[in-house]
N, C-alpha and C positions, 0 to 999 in steps of 0.2 A: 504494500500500500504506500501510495507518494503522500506525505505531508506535508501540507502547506501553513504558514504561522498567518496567511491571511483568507484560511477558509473559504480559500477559492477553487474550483477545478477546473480542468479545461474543456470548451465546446469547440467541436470540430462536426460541419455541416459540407456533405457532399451528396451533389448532384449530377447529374447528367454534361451539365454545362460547366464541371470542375469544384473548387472547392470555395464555397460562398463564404464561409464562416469558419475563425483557424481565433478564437481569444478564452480570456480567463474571465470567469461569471460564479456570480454568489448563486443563484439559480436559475434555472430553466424548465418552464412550465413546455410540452409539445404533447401533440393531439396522436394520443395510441388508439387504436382500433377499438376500442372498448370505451374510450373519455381519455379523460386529461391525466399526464402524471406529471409531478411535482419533483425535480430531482434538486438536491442540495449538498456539499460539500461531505464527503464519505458515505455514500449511498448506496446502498449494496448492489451488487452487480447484479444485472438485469440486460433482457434480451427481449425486445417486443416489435411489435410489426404496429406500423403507423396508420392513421387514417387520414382525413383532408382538415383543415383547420389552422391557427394559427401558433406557432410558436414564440415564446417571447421567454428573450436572456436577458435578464439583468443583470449590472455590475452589482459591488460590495457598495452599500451607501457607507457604511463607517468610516470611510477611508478615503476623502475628497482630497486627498494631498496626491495620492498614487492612481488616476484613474484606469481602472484597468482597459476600458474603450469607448471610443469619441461616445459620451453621448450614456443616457443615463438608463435605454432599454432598445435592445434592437428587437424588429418584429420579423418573421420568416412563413411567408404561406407555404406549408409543408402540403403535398398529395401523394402521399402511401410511403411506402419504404420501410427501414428498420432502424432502432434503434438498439444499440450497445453501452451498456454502462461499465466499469471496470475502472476500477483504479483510481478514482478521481480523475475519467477521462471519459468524456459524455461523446461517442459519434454516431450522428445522424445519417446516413443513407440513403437518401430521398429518389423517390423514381421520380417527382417533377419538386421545385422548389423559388421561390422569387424572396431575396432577401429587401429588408426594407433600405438598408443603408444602400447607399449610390442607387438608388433606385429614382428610372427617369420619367415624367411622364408618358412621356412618349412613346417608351416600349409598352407601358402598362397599360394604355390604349390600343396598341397594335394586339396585343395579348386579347384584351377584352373583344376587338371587334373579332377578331377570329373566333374567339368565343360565340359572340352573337350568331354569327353564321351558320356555325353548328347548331344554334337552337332554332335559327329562323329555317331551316333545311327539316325535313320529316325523317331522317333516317335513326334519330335515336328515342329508346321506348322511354316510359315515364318516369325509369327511376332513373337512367341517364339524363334526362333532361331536367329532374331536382338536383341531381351531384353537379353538373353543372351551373348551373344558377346559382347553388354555394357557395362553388368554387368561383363566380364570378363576383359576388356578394363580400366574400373574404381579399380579394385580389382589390378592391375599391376599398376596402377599411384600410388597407396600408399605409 
């Protein structure tokens, strides 16, 4: 087990598109197939498959002298994958994933109208065209 004296561990977030997320966070809330889990500094290892939702890391608020990353909660629209816990080492997996830091309008409109497209088109049944509306719903809270 790695010991840290400022009860941090590290999130590591990879995607298709490479690795969004590489810092050190006091927690991290991410959306498993079943609801939400709650992960925090020595947390026992775990191994679970993701659903669609949002994830959010936050830094150590105690400690405003050492930020551990710009900025006081990053947000991550997760859609499926796996998560691994170990060691005080959280990595995420993701089959698709949009993090919120450097995130530009511009793509997150191109994203959504493809989105649209897909739902203005007949070729998906009703429970694909609720997971996307979600997933569209989540991708606009960012």
């Amino acid at each position: 087990m790695v010991v840290s004296a400022d009860k941090t561990f590290r999130c590591v977030v990879i995607a298709p598109a490479g690795r969004l997320l590489d810092c050190q966070a006091a927690s991290v809330i991410f959306p498993a197939h079943d609801g939400q889990v709650g992960i925090l500094y020595n947390h026992m290892p775990m191994f679970c498959r993701l659903g669609l939702g949002i994830m959010e890391v936050k830094s150590d608020q105690a400690d405003q002298s050492r930020p551990v990353f710009d900025g006081d909660k990053i947000r991550v629209l997760i859609d499926g994958g796996f998560a691994l816990v170990s060691s005080n080492l959280l990595t995420i997996i993701a089959s698709d994933a949009v993090c919120s830091r450097g995130l530009e309008k511009e793509k997150v409109q191109q994203v959504l109208e493809k989105s649209r497209k897909k739902l203005a088109g007949g070729a998906l049944t009703g429970e694909q065209r609720r997971y996307e509306m979600k997933k569209n719903t989540l991708l606009e809270s960012l």
